[in-house]
C-alpha positions, 0 to 999 in steps of 0.5 A: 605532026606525029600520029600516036600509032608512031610511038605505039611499041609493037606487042610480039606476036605470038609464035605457038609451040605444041608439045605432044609426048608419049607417057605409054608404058614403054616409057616407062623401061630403061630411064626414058620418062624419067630423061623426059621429066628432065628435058621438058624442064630443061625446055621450058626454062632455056625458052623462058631465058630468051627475049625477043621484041618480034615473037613471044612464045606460047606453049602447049603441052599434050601428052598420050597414053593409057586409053587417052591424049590429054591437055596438059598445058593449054596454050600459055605465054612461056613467062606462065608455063609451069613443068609437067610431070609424067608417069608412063602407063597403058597403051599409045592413043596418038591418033586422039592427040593428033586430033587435039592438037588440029582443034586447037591449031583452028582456034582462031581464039586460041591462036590469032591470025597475027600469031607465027606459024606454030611449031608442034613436036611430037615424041614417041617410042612405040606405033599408035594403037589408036586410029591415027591416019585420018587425023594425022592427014587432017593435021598434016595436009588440011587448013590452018595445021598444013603450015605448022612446022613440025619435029619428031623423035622417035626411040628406039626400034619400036616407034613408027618410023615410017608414020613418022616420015611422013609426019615431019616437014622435012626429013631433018626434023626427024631424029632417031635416038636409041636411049634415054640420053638422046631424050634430051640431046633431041630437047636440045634441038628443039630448044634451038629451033625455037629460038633461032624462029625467036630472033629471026627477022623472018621468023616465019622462014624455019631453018634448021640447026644442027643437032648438038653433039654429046660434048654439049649437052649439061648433066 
């Protein structure tokens, strides 16, 4: 006789995305907060478009900026995300977000042991102001936040190319962008990224897309 956990449908198991943005006032020059806007819009509705019955995405959004990084969006399922808007101020508190975004990763009640290896995306355009080696190693190279996958953009000259080398998983997942527009061909990866680890059969195995050419991108 059948037991009752063979017809028991598998819940997906959650797969965390951790968003964290600079909203300092660089970003505020040459249209780069309004792209941002735009292409976290854009992230948040293509990921709600997609459907797996493996993994279900949660998002978080952090952002950074003034004399503090703040939790914008707590970890949420993507059915429930509403878009954020940002205006660009003060200086770069990164070290501040980094250290969020390790105390939310060690949440066992936040993120469950079932729960996929997180994705965290970092955006930026200008170097920390704040104390940030310590905590980006801790997030980096300690505990639970070591296995996370993790993807940064950097724009412009100004950003911290050699802070962010060392931040990614693997030298792909750094982009380098020198305008607004490249904003959202970056958000496009993203996209692409997360949903390729959505329905893969071994979502815990990243592999990396390509980024899309210009040709690609919907304006």
């Amino acid at each position: 006789m059948d037991s009752l956990n063979d017809f028991l449908i598998q819940k997906p198991r959650p797969l965390p995305v951790i968003v964290a943005v600079d909203r300092s006032g660089s970003m505020g020059t040459n249209g780069k907060i309004d792209a941002l806007n735009i292409a976290l819009k854009d992230f948040i509705n293509s990921i709600k478009d997609e459907d797996s019955n493996k993994a279900e995405i949660h998002i978080s959004l952090f952002s950074f900026g003034g004399e503090s990084a703040t939790c914008d969006i707590p970890l949420t399922p993507i059915s429930q995300v509403n878009t954020q808007t940002y205006q660009a101020q003060g200086r770069t508190p990164m070290g501040g977000a980094f250290t969020m975004l390790k105390e939310l990763i060690e949440d066992k009640v936040q993120i469950p042991s079932r729960s996929y290896k997180p994705t965290i995306v970092l955006l930026t355009d200008g170097i920390p102001t704040d104390d940030f080696l310590s905590p980006m190693n801790e997030l980096i190279n300690d505990g639970r936040s070591s296995k996370a996958f993790r993807i940064a953009m950097a724009i412009g000259d100004d950003a911290d190319h050699n802070m962010l080398s060392k931040f990614v998983s693997s030298p792909e997942y750094l982009v380098l962008g020198d305008s607004a527009r490249d904003i959202r061909k970056f958000f496009r990866f993203v996209t692409m990224s997360v949903t390729q680890r959505m329905k893969s059969q071994t979502p815990d195995m990243q592999q990396i897309p390509q980024m899309p050419d210009d040709e690609t991108l919907d304006f």
